[in-house]
Steps between C-alpha positions, in 0.01 A plus 500: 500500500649828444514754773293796240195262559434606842412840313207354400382203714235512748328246739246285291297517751450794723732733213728566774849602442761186511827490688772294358705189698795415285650175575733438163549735264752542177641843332192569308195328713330333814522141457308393784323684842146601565297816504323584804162711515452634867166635388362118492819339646528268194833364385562455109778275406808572265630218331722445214460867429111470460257649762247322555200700553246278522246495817605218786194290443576496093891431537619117474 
């Protein structure tokens, strides 16, 4: 994922504003952590570079 996406992504469900976890990252991305919402206190995983926004109850 590349850090100019937090620009534009938002909370899927509440639109609240996102704060970024890096765990492993390269020169030019995130490769893995999770974004955090505090206004619903949902976690959204970062994996392989792809965030995963999908709801909890939809996500494998």
């Amino acid at each position: 994922m590349k850090y100019d996406l937090m620009d534009i992504l938002a909370c899927p469900i509440c639109k609240g504003d996102l704060v970024l976890n890096v765990t492993v990252e390269d020169e030019q991305e995130i490769v893995s952590g999770t974004l955090h919402c505090s206004g619903c206190n949902e976690y959204f995983p970062i994996e392989n570079g792809i965030p995963n926004m999908l709801p909890p109850d939809m996500r494998d």
